[in-house]
N, CA, C and O atoms as CSV, one atom per row, in Angstrom:
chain,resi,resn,atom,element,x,y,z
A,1,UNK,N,N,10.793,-5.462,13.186
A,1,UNK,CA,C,11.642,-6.633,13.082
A,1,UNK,C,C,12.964,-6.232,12.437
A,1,UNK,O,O,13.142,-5.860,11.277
A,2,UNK,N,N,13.799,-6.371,13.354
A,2,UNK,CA,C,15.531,-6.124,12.279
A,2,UNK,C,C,15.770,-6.757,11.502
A,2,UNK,O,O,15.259,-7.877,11.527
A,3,UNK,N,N,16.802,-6.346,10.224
A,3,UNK,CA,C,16.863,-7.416,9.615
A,3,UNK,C,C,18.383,-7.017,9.159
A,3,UNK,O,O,19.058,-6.206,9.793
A,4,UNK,N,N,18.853,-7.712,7.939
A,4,UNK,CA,C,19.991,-7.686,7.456
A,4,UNK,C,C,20.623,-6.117,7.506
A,4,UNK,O,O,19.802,-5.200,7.473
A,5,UNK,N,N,21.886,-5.827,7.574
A,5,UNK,CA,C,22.195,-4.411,7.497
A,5,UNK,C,C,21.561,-2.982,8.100
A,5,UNK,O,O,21.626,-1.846,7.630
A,6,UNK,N,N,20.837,-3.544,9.488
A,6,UNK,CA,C,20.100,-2.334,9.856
A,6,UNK,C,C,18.436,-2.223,9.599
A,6,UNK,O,O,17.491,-1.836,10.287
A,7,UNK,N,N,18.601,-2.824,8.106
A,7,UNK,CA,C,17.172,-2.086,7.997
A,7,UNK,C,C,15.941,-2.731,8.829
A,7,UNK,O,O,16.044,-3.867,9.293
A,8,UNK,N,N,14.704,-1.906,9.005
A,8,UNK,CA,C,13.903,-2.109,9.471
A,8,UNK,C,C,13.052,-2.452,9.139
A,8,UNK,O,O,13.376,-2.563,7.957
A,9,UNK,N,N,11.862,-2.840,9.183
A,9,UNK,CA,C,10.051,-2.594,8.916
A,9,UNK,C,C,9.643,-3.429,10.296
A,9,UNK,O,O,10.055,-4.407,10.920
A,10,UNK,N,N,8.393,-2.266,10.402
A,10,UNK,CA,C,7.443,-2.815,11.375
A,10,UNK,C,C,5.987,-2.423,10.947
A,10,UNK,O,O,5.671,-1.352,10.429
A,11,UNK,N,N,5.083,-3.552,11.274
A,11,UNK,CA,C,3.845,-3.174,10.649
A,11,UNK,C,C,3.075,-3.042,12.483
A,11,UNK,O,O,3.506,-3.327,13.600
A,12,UNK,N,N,1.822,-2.483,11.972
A,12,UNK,CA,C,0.626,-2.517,13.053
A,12,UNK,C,C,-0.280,-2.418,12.985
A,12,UNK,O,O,0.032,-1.270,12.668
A,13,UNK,N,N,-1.484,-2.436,12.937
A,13,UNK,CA,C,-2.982,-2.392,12.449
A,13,UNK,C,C,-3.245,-0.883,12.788
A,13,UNK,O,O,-3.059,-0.562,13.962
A,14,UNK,N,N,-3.650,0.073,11.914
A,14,UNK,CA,C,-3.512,1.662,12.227
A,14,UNK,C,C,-4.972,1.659,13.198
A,14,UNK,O,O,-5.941,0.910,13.317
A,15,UNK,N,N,-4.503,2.975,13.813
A,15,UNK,CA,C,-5.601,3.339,14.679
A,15,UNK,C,C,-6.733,4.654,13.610
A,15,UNK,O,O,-7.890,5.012,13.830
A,16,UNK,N,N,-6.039,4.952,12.795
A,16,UNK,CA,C,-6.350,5.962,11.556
A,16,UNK,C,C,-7.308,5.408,10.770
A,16,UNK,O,O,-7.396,4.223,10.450
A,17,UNK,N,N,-8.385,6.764,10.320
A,17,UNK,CA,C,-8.925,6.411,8.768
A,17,UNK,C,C,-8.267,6.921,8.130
A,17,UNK,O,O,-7.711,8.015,8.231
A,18,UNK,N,N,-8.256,6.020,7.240
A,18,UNK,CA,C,-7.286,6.140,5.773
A,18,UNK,C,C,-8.230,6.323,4.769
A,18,UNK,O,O,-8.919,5.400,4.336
A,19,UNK,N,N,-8.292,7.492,4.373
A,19,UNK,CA,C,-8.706,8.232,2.685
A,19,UNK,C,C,-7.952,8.323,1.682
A,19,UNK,O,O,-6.828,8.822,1.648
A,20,UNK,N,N,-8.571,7.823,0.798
A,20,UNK,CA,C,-7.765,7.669,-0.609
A,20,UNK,C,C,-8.500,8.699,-1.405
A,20,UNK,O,O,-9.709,8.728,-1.177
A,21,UNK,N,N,-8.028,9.590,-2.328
A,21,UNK,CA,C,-8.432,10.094,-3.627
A,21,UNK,C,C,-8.016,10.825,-4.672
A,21,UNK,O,O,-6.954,11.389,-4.407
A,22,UNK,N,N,-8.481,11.080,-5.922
A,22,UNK,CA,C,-7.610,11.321,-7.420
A,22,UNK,C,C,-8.666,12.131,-7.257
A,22,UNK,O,O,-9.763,11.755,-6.842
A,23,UNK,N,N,-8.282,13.628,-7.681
A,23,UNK,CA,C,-9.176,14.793,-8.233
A,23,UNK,C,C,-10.550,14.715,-7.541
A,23,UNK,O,O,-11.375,15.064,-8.385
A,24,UNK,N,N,-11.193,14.399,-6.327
A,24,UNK,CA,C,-12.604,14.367,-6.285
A,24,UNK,C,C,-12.588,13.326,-5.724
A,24,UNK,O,O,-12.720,13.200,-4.506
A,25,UNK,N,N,-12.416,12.380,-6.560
A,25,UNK,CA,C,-12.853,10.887,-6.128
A,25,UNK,C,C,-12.744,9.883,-5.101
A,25,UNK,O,O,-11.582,9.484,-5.175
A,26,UNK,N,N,-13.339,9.268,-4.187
A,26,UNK,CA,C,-13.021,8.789,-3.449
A,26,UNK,C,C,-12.424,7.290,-3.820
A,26,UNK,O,O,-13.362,6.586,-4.194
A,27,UNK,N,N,-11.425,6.722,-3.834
A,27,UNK,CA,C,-10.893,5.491,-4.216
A,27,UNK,C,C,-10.986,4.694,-3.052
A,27,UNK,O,O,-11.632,3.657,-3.201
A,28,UNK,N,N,-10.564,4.881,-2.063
A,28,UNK,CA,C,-10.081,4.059,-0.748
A,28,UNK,C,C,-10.651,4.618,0.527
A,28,UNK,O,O,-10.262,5.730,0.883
A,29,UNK,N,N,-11.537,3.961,1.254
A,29,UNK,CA,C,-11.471,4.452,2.778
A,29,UNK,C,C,-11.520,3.364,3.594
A,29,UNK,O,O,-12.423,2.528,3.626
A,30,UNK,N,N,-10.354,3.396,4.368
A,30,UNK,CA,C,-10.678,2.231,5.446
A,30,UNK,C,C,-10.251,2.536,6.945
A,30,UNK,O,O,-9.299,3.192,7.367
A,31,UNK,N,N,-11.393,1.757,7.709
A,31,UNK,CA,C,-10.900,1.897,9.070
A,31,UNK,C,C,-10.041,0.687,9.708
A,31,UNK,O,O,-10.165,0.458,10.911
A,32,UNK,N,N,-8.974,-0.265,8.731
A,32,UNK,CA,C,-8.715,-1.496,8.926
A,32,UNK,C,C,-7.503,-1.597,8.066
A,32,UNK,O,O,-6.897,-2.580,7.638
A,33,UNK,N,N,-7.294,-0.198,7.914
A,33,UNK,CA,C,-5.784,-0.369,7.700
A,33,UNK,C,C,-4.480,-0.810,8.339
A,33,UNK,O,O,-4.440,-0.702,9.565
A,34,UNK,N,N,-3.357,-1.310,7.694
A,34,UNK,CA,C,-1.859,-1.813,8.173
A,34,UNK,C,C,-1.140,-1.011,7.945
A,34,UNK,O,O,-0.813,-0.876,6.766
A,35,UNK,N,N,-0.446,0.075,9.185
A,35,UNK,CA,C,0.744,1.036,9.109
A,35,UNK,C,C,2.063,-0.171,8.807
A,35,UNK,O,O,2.236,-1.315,9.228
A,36,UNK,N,N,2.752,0.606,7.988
A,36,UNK,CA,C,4.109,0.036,7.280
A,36,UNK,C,C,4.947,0.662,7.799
A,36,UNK,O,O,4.422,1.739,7.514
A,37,UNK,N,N,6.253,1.093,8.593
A,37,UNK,CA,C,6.938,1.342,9.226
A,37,UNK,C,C,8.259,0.971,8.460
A,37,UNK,O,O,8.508,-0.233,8.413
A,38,UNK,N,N,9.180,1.867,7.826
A,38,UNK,CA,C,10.220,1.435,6.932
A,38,UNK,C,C,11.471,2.376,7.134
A,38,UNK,O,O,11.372,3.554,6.788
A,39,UNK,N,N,12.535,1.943,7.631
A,39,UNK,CA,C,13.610,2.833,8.035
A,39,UNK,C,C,12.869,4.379,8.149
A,39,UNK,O,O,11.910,4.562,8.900
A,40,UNK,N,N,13.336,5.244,7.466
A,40,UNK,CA,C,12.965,6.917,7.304
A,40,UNK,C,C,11.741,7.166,6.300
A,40,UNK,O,O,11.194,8.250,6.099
A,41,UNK,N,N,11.447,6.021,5.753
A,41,UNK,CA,C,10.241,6.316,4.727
A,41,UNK,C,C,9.024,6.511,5.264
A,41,UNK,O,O,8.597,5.934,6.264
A,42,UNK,N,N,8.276,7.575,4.408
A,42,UNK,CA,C,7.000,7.959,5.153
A,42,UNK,C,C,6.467,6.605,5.593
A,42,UNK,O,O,6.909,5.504,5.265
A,43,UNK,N,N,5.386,6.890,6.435
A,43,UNK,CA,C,4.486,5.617,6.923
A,43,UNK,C,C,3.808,5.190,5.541
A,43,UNK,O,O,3.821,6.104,4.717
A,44,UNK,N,N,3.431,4.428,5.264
A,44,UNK,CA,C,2.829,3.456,4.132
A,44,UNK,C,C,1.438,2.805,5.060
A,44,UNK,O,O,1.457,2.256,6.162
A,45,UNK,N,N,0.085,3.149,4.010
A,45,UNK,CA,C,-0.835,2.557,4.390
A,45,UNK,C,C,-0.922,1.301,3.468
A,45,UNK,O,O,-0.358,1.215,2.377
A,46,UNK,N,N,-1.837,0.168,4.141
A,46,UNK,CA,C,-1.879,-1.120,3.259
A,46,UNK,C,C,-3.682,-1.388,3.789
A,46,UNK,O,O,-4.101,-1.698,4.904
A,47,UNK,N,N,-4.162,-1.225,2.988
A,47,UNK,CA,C,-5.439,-1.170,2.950
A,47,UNK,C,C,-6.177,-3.004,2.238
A,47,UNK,O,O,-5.767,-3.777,1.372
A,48,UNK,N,N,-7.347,-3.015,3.148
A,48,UNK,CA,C,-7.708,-4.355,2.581
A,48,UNK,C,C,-8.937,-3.813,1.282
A,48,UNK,O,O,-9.661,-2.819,1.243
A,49,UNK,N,N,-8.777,-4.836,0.425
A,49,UNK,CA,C,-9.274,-4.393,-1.332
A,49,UNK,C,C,-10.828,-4.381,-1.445
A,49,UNK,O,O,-11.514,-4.098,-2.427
A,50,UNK,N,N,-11.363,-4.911,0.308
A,50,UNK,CA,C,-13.148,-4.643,0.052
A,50,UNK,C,C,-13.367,-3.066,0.687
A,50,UNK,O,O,-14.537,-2.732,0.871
A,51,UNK,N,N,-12.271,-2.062,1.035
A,51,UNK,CA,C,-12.153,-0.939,1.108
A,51,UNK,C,C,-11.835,-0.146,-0.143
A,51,UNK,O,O,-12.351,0.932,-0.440
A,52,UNK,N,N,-11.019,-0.737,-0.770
A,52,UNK,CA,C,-10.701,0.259,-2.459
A,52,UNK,C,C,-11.939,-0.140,-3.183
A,52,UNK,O,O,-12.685,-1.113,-3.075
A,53,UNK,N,N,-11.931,0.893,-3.942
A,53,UNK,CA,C,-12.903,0.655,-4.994
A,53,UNK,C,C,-12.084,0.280,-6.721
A,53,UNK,O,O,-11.820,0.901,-7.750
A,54,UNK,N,N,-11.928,-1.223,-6.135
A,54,UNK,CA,C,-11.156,-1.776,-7.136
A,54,UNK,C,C,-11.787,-2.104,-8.608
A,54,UNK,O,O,-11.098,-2.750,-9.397
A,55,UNK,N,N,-13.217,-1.622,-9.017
A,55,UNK,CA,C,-13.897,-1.306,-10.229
A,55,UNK,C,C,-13.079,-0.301,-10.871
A,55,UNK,O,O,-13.042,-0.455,-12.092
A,56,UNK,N,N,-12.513,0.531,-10.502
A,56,UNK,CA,C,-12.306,1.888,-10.700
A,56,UNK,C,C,-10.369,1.750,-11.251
A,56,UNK,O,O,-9.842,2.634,-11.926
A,57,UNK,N,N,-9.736,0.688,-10.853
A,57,UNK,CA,C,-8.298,0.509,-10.802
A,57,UNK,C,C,-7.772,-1.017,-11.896
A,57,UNK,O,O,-8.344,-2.107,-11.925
A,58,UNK,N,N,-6.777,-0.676,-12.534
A,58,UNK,CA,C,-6.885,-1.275,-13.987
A,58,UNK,C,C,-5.536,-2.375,-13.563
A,58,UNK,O,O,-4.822,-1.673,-12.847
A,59,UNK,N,N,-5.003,-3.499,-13.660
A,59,UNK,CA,C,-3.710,-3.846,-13.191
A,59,UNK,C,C,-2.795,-3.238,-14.188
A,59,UNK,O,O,-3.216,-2.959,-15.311
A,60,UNK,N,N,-1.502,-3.008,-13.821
A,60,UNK,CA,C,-0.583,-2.605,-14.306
A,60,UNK,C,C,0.451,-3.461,-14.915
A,60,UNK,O,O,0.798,-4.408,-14.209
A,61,UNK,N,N,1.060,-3.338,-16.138
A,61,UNK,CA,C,2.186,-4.429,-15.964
A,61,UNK,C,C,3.105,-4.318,-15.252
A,61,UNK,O,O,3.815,-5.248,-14.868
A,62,UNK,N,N,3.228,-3.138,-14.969
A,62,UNK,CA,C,4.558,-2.674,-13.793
A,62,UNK,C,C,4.949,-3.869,-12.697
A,62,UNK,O,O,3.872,-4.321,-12.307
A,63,UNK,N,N,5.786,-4.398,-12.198
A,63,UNK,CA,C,6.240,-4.893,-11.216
A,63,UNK,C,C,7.560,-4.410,-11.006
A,63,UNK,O,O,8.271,-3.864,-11.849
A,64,UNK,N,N,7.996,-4.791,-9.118
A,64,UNK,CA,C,9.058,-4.309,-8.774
A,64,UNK,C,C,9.357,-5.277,-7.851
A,64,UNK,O,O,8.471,-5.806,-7.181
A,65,UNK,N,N,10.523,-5.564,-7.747
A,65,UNK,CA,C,11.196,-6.314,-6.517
A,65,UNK,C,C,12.193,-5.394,-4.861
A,65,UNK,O,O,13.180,-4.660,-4.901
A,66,UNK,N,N,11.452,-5.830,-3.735
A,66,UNK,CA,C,11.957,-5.124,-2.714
A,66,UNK,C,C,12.502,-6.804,-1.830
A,66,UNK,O,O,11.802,-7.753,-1.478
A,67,UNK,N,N,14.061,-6.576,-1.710
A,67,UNK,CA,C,14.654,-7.161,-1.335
A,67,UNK,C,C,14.014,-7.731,0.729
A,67,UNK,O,O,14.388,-8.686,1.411
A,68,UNK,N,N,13.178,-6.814,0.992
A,68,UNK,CA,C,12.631,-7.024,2.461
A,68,UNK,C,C,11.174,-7.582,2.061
A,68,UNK,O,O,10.909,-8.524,2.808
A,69,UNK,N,N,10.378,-7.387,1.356
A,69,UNK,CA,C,9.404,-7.735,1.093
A,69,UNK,C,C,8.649,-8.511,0.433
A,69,UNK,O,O,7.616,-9.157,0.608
A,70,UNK,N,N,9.738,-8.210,-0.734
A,70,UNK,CA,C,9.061,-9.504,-2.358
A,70,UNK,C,C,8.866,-8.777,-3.297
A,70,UNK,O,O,9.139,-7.577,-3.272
A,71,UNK,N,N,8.433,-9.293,-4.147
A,71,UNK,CA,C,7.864,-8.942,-5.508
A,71,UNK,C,C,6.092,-8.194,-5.445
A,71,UNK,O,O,5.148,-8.967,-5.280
A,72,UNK,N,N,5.897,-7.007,-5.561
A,72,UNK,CA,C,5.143,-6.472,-5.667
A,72,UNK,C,C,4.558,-6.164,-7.322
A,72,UNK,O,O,5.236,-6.048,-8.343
A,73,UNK,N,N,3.383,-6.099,-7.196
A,73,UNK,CA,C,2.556,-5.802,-8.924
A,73,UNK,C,C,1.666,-4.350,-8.816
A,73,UNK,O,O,1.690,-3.841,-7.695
A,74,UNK,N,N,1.176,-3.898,-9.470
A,74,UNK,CA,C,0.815,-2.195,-9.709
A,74,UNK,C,C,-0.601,-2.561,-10.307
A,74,UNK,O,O,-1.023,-3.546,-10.912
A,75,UNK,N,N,-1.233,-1.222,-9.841
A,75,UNK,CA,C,-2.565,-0.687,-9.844
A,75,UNK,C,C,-2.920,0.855,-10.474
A,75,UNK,O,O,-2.984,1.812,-9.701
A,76,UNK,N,N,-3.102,0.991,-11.651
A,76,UNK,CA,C,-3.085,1.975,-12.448
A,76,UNK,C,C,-4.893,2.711,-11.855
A,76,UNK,O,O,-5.702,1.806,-12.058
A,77,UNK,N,N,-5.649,4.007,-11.231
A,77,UNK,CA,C,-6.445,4.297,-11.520
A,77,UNK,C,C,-6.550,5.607,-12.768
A,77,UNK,O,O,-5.553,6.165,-13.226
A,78,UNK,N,N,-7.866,5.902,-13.140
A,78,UNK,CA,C,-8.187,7.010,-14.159
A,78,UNK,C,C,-7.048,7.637,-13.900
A,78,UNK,O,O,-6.598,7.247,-12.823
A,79,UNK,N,N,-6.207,8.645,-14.547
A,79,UNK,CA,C,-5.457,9.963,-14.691
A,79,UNK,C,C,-4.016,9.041,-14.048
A,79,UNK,O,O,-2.977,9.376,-14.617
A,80,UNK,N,N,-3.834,7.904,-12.916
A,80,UNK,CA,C,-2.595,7.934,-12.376
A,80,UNK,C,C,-2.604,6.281,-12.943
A,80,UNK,O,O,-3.315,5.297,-13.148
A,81,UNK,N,N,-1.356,6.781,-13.007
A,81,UNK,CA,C,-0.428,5.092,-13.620
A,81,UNK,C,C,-0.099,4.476,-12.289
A,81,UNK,O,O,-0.052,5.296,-11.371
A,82,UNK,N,N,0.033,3.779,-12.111
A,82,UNK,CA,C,0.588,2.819,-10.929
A,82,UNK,C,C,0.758,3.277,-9.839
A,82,UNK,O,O,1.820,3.365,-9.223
A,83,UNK,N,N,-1.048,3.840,-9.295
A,83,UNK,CA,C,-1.296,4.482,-8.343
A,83,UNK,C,C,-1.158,3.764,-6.847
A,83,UNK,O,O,-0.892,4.297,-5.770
A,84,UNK,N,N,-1.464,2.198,-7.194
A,84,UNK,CA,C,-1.762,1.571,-5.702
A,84,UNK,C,C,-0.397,0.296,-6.338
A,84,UNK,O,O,-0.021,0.104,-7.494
A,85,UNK,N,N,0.029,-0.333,-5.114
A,85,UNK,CA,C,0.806,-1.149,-5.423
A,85,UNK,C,C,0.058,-2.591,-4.395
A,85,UNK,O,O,-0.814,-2.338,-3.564
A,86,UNK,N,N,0.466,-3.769,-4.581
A,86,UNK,CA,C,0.287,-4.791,-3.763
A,86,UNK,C,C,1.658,-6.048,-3.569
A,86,UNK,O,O,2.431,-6.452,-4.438
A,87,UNK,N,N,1.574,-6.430,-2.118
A,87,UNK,CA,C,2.501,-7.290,-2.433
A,87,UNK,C,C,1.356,-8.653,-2.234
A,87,UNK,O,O,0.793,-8.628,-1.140
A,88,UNK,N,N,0.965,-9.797,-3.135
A,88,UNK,CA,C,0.778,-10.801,-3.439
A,88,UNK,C,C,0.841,-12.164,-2.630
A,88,UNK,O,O,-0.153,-12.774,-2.236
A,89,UNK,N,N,2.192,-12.558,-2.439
A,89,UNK,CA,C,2.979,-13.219,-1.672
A,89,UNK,C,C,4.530,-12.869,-0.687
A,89,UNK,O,O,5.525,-13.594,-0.698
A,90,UNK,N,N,4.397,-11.766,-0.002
A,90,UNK,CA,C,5.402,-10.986,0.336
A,90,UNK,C,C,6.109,-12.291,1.194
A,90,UNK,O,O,5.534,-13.368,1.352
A,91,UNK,N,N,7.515,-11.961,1.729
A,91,UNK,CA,C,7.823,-12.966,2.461
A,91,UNK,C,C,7.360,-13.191,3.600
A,91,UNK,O,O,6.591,-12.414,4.165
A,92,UNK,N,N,7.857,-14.529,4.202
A,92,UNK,CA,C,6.741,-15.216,5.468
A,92,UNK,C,C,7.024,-13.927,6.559
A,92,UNK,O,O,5.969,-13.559,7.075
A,93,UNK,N,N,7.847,-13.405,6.872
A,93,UNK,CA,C,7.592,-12.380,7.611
A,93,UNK,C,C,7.048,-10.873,7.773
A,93,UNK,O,O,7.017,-10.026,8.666
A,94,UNK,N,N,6.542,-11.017,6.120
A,94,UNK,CA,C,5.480,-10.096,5.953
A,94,UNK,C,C,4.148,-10.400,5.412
A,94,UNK,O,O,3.623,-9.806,4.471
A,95,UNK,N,N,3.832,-11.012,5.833
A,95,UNK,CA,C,2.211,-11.964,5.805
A,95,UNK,C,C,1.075,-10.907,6.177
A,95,UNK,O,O,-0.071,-11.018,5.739
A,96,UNK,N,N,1.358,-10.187,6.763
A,96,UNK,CA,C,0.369,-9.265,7.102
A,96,UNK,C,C,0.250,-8.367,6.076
A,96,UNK,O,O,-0.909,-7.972,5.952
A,97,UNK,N,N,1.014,-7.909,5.311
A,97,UNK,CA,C,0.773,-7.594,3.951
A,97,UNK,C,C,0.281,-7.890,2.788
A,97,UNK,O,O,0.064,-7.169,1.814
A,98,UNK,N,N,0.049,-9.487,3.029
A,98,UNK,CA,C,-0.344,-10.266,1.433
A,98,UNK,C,C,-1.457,-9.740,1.285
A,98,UNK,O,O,-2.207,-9.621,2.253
A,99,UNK,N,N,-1.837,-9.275,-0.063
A,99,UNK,CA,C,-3.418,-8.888,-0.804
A,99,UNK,C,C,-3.659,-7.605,-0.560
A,99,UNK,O,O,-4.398,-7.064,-1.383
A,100,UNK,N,N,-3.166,-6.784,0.535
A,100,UNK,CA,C,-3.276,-5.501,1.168
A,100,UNK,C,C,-2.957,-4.720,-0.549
A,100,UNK,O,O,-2.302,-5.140,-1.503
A,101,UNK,N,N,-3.730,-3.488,-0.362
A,101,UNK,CA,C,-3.581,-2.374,-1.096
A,101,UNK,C,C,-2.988,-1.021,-0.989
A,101,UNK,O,O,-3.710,-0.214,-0.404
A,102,UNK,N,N,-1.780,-0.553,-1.437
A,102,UNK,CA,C,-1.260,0.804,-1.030
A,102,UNK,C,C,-1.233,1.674,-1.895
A,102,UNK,O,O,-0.655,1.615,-2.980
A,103,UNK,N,N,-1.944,2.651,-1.401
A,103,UNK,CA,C,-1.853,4.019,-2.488
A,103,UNK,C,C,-0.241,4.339,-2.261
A,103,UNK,O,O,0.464,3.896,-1.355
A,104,UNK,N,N,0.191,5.340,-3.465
A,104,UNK,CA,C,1.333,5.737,-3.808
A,104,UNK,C,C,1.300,7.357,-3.788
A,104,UNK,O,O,0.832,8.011,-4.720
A,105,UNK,N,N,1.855,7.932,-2.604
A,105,UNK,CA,C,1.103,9.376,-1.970
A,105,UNK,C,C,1.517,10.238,-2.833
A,105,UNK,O,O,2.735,10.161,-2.670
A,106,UNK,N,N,1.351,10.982,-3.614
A,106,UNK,CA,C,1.853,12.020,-4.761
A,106,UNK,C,C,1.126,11.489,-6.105
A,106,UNK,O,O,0.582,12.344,-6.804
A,107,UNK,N,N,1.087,10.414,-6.431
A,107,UNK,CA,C,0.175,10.102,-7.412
A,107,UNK,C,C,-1.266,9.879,-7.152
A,107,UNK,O,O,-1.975,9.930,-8.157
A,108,UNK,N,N,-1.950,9.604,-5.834
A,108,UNK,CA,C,-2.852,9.899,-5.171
A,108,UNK,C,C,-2.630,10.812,-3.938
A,108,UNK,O,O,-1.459,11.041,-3.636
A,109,UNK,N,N,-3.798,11.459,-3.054
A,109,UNK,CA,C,-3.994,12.137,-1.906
A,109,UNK,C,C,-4.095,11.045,-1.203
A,109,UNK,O,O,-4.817,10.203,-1.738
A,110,UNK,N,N,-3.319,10.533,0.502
A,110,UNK,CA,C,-3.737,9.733,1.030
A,110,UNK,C,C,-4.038,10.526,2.179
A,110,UNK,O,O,-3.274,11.490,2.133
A,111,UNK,N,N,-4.814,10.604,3.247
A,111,UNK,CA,C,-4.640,11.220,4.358
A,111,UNK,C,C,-5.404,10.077,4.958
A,111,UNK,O,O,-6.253,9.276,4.568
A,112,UNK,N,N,-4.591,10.396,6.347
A,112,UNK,CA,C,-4.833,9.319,7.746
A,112,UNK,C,C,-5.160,10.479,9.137
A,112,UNK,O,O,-4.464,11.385,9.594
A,113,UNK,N,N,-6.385,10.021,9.484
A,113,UNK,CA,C,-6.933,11.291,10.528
A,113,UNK,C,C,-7.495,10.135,11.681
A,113,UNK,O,O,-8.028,10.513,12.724
């Protein structure tokens, strides 16, 4: 979807499993992930939260505001600070995102096979 100044996002329901993990651990696997599509930025997985193992992930106070998306809040697991992010109530044209879960690739391993 275009939007103001060029920029882009496009989402799609991935055809990928998406693995999540910190040192060992498995945090995330889903076969029901949402590819995020964002100008030049890597692909972004958005995972639904009965796939994370959200026992394991602490909320963060961290929040951030993305002018295409909304206000997003943070997900701290063991060893990584504000490993997964979520957008909540993203805007109406990103609805397919609300509640979704995204690892943050360098502070976790994500791989999509």
């Amino acid at each position: 979807m275009p939007l103001t100044d060029g920029h882009r996002i496009e989402t799609r329901r991935s055809t990928k499993h998406v693995r999540v993990e910190l040192d060992g651990e498995v945090l995330a696997e889903s076969d029901r992930a949402v590819e995020l599509h964002e100008g030049s930025l890597p692909v972004r997985y958005y995972v639904p939260r009965e796939d994370v193992r959200m026992d394991l992930l602490i909320p963060s106070p961290t929040r951030s505001h993305c002018p295409f998306k909304g206000d997003a809040s943070y997900f701290s697991a063991p060893g990584a600070r504000d490993a997964f992010w979520s957008y909540e109530q993203p805007f109406d044209d990103r609805a397919d995102i609300a509640g979704l879960i995204a690892p943050w690739p360098g502070r976790v391993e994500v791989t999509a096979s």
